[in-house]
N, C-alpha and C positions, 0 to 999 in steps of 0.2 A: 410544445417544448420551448422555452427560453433561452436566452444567452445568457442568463443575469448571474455571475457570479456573488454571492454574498460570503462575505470574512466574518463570518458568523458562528458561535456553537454554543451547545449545550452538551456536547464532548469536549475533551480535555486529554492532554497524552495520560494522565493518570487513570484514567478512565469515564464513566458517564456520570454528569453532573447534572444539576435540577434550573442551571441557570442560562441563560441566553442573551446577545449580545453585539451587538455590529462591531467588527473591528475596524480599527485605524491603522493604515499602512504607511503612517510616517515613522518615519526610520527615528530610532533616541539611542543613546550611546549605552550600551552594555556597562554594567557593574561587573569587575569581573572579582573572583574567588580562586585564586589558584593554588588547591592546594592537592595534586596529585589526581587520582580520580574523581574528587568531588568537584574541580573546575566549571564550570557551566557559564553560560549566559541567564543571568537573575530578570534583567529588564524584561521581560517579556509581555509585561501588562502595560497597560496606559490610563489613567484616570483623568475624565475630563473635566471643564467647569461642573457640570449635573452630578458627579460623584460616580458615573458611570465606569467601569471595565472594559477595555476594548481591548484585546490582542491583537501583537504585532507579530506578523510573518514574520518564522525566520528571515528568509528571503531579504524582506528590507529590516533587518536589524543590519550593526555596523558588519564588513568583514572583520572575519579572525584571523587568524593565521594558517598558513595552510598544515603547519608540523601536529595544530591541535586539536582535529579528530580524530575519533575515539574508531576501533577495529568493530565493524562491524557484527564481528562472530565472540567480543570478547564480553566481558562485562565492565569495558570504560565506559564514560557517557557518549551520546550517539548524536552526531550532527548531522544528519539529512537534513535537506535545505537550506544551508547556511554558507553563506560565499565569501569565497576568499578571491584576494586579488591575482596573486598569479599563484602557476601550478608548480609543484615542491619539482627538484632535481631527477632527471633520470625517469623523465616519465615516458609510458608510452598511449600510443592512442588507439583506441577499439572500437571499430564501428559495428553497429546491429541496428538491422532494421534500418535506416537513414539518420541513426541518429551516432553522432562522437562521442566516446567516454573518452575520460582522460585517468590513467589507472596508475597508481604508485604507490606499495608499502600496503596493496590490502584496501585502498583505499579507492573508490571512485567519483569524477569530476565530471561536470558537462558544464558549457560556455551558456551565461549567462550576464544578460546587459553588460557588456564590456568586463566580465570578471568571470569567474567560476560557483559552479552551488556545486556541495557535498549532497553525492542523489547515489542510488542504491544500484546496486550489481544488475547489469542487465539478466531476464533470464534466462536460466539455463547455465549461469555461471557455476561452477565449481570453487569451490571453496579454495583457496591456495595455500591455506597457512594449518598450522593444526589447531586443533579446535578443541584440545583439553579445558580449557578455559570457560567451553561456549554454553550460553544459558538458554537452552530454547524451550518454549511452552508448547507443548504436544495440545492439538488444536480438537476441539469439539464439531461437528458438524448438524446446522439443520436440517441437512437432506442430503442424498446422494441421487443421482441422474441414473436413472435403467433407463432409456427410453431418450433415442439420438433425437435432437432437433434442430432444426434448421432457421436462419435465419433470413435477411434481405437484404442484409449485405453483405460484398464480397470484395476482400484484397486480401493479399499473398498474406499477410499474418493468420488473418482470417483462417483460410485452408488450411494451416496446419494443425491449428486450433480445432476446426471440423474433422480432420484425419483422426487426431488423439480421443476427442469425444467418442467418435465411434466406436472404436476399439474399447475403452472406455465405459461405454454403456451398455454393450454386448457385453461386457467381462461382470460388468453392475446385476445385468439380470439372470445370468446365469448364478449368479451365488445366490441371490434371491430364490432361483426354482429349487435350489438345494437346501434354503436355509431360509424356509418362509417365517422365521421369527427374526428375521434380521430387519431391524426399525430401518425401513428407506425413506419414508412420508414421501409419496409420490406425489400425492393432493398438494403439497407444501413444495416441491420440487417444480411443477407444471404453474403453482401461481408466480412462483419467483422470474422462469422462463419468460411469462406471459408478461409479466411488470419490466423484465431487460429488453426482452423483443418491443417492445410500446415506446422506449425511452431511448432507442439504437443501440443498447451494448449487447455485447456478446458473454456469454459464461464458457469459461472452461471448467470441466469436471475433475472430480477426484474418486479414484479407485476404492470402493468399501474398504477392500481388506487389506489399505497400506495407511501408515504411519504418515502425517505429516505436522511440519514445524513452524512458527511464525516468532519471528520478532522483529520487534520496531520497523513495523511495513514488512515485511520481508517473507516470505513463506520457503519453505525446503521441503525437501524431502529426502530421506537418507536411503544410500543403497545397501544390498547385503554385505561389503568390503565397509561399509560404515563410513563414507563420505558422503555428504551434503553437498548438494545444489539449488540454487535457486528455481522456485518455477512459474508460471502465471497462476495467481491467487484464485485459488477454487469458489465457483458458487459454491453457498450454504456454509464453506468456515464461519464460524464463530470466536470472533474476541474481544477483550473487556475494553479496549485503551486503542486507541490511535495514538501514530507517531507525532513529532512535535508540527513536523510540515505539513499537517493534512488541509484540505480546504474547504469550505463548506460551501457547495453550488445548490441552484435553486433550478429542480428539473418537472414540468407540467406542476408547478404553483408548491411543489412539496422536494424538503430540504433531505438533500442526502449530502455525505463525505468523500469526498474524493483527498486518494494518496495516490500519486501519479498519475496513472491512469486507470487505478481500482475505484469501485465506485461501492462505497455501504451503506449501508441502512441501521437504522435503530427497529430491533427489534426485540421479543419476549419468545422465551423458548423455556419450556417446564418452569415458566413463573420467574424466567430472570432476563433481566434486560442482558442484550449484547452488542455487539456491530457484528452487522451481517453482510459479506462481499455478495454485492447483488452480481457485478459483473465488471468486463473494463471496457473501455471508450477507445474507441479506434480509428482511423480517418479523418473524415471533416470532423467529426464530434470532438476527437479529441485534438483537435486544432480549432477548436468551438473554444475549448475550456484550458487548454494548457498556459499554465502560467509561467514554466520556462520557455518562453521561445522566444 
């Protein structure tokens, strides 16, 4: 396994493209567009002497303001990864796990190189606002988990993550012995496991017979009362598009997508490409590859 980050892809937030590319992380100054919802940052390419494309992290593009991200749950445009100088009025601070958010109006913040990045709801967050507005894509899966496994490493996120698995996969198999045409691909489940356990991530699972939701990075899940919360991104979801902030890392000589600390893969499932959540990075690993810190 390597360290070597590469600012690279052949993904795109619109979805999977046929081209590929080293990016340039010098920072150029946003064009901006402001007119209501359609506002955005345009700059996000760079064309070198060779005629070449390089995208630039949000990250180092210039800051914005902080009043002009978009609600996470709505359908504004959506700034994850994108940093602003200081943090809007009246905020408060929420730590999970050892890490600080910084929260206000629906919005969440974490300190980055002397300023703040727009970065996503820790999980397990609850939604706060109401969410008639909210557009979320009901997610496909290549596999569901019967069958608990274990890993080789161990810290306190870990364990709970192992807790819910089991429960988890006991609940996977039992629906299986009742409902043996229920598509699990176990074969395709067991190879995914063996490719996260090789590469040190960890997978959390997802229940067959619940509902869940994903947008721009973000996965939910709704309860019977009909609110959403955030949760850890299930092995085997499938989806078309990564967010704007994703990063393209280089793990034993072969290129996967990391959003936070979710790690995807390009794969084919019934003859259609997708991004597949292999698993997330945790620990040293992901103090290996985090690019806010």
């Amino acid at each position: 396994m390597t360290g070597t980050t590469v600012r690279s892809s052949n993904v795109s937030r619109s979805g999977l493209t046929s081209s590929a590319s080293k990016a340039d992380d010098t920072p150029v100054n946003p064009t901006y567009r402001d007119d209501g919802y359609n506002y955005r940052y345009s700059d996000d390419m760079r064309v070198d002497d060779r005629h070449n494309m390089y995208r630039i992290a949000p990250r180092h593009r210039d800051p914005m303001p902080w009043d002009r991200p978009g609600y996470f749950w709505g359908d504004h445009p959506h700034y994850y990864g994108y940093r602003i100088h200081s943090l809007p009025p009246q905020w408060r601070r929420i730590s999970h796990w050892g890490i600080d958010y910084y929260f206000y109006n629906g919005i969440y913040y974490r300190p980055f190189g002397g300023a703040y990045v727009v970065c996503r709801p820790p999980f397990g967050t609850p939604l706060e606002a109401a969410i008639d507005r909210a557009v979320f894509r009901a997610i496909r899966f290549a596999y569901y988990c019967d069958t608990y496994r274990t890993y080789s490493r161990t810290f306190d996120y870990y364990n709970i993550i192992a807790r819910q698995n089991l429960i988890i996969a006991q609940q996977n198999a039992r629906l299986i012995a009742r409902q043996t045409s229920y598509a699990i691909n176990a074969n395709r489940a067991l190879s995914a496991y063996e490719l996260a356990n090789r590469l040190g991530l960890v997978q959390s699972y997802a229940y067959a017979n619940s509902e869940y939701f994903y947008q721009d990075g973000v996965f939910y899940t709704v309860s019977p009362s009909g609110s959403y919360s955030t949760i850890v991104p299930p092995a085997g979801a499938l989806v078309t598009s990564l967010p704007d902030d994703y990063e393209t890392i280089v793990m034993d000589g072969i290129e996967y997508y990391l959003v936070d600390n979710t790690v995807y893969r390009t794969t084919l499932f019934e003859g259609v490409p997708y991004l597949e959540v292999l698993g997330q990075m945790y620990g040293s690993l992901y103090t290996q590859y985090n690019v806010y810190r």
